[in-house]
C-alpha positions in Angstrom: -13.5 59.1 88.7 -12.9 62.4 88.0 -13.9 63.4 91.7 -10.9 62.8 93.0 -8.7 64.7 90.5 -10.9 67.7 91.5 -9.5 69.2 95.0 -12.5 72.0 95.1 -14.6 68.3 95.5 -12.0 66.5 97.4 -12.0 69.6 99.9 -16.1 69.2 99.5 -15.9 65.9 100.2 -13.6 66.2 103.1 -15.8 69.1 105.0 -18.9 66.5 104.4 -17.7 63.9 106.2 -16.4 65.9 108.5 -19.8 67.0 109.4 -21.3 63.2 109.3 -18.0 62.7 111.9 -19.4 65.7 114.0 -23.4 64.8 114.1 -22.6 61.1 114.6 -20.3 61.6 117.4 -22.7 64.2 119.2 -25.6 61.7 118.7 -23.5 59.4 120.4 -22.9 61.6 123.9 -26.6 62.9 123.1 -27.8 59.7 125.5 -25.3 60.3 127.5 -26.8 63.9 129.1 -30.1 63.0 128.3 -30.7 59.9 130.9 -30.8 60.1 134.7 -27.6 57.6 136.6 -27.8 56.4 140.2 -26.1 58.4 142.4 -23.6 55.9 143.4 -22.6 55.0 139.6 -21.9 58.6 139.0 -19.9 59.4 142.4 -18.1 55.5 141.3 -17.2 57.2 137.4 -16.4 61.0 139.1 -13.8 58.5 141.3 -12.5 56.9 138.3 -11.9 60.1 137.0 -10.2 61.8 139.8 -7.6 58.7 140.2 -7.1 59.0 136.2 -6.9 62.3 136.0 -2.6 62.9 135.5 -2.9 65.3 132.7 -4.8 67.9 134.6 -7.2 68.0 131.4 -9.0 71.0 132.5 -6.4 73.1 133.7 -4.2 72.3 130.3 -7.3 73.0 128.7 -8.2 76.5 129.9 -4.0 77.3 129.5 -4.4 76.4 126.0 -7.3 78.6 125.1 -5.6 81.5 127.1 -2.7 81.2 124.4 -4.6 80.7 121.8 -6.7 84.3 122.8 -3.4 85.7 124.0 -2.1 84.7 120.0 -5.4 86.3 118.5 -5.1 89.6 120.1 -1.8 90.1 120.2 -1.7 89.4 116.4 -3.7 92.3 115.4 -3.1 94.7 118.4 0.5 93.8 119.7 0.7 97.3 121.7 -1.4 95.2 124.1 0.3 92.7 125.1 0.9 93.6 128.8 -2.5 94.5 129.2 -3.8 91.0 127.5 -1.5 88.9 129.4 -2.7 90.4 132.4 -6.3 90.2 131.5 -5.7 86.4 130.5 -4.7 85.7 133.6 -7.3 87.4 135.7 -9.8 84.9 133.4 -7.7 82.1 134.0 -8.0 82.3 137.7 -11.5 82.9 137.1 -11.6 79.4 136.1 -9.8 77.8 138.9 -13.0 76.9 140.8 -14.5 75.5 137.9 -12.8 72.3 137.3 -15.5 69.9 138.6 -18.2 71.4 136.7 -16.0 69.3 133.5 -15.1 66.1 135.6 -18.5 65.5 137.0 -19.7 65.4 133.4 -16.8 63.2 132.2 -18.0 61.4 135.1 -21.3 61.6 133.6 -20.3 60.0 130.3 -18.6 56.4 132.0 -21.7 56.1 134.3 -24.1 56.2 131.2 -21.9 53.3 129.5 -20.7 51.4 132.6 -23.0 49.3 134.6 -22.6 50.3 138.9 -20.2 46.7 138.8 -18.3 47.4 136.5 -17.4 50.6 137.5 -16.4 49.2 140.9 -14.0 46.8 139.0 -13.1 49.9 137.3 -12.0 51.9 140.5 -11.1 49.0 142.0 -8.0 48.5 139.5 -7.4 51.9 139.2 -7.1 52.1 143.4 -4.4 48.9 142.9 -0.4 49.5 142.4 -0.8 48.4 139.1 -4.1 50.6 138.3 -2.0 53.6 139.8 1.2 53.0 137.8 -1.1 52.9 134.9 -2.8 56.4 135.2 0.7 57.8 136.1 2.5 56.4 133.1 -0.8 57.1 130.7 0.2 60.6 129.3 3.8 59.2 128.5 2.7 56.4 127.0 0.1 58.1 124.9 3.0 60.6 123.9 5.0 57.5 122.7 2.1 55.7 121.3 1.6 59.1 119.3 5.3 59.1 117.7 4.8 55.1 116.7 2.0 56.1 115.0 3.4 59.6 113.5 6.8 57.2 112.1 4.0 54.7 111.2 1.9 56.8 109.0 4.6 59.0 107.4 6.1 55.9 105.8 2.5 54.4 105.3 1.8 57.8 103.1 5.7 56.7 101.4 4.4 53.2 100.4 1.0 53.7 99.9 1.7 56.5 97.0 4.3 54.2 95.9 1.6 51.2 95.6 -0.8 53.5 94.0 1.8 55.1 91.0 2.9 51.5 90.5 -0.4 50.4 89.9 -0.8 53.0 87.5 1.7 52.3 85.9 0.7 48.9 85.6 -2.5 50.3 83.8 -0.1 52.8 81.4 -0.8 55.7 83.3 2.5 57.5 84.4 2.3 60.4 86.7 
């Protein structure tokens, strides 16, 4: 087993599946572009996606890459910084019209795996008190969800090494 005391092979490793991760999951949404929808079980998924839509994915998104350019630039020419922020945000508002172009192929994506009824249950629910408390609460909830499983993991990692040099030990290794 001496692949795994090797990091140069664990990194090798890691970057491998990494790219199995990456051409699986675009083989996956592959179908999804590639086949035609009825209108009316796209326009049901693009309404799913408007009455979900709390986050503002797009515009987050497209303020995120503008710091992240904002960061790149500035890093290595930081006597530019007025004139990239204001360049940053003449592209952002570039953007503004733009968002649809992303929802309608989110949209896109549910009508390909959702037959036309189930996306009127789907929209249906989501029209509902209930439906609408849920899209509203959804970005706390994942925040929440996403300490749980941060506490979760970090004392996994604790007791999972622990397990593992125990076991060792067991075997008269000692690290």
């Amino acid at each position: 087993m001496a692949f795994w005391t090797d990091g140069n092979m664990m990194r090798g490793a890691k970057a491998v599946m990494g790219a199995v991760l990456a051409a699986g999951l675009i083989a996956m949404a592959a179908p999804a572009f590639a086949q035609e929808v009825a209108p009316e079980q796209l326009a049901l998924a693009r309404k799913y996606i408007d009455l979900t839509d709390r986050g503002a994915v797009f515009e987050t998104t497209v303020v995120e890459v503008g710091i992240d350019t904002m960061r790149q630039i500035v890093t290595q020419n930081p006597e530019i910084i007025d004139q990239t922020n204001e360049t940053i945000g003449d592209v952002i508002k570039e953007y503004n019209g733009r968002k649809g172009e992303l929802l309608d192929q989110f949209a896109r994506v549910y009508a390909m795996r959702f037959t036309l009824d189930e996306l009127r249950e789907i929209v249906g629910f989501y029209e509902s008190p209930t439906g609408q408390k849920l899209a509203a609460a959804n970005s706390e909830v994942n925040a929440d969800i996403r300490r749980v499983l941060q506490v979760y993991t970090n004392n996994l990692r604790t007791e999972f090494f622990a397990k593992v040099r125990s076991g060792l030990r067991a075997k008269g290794v000692e690290i």
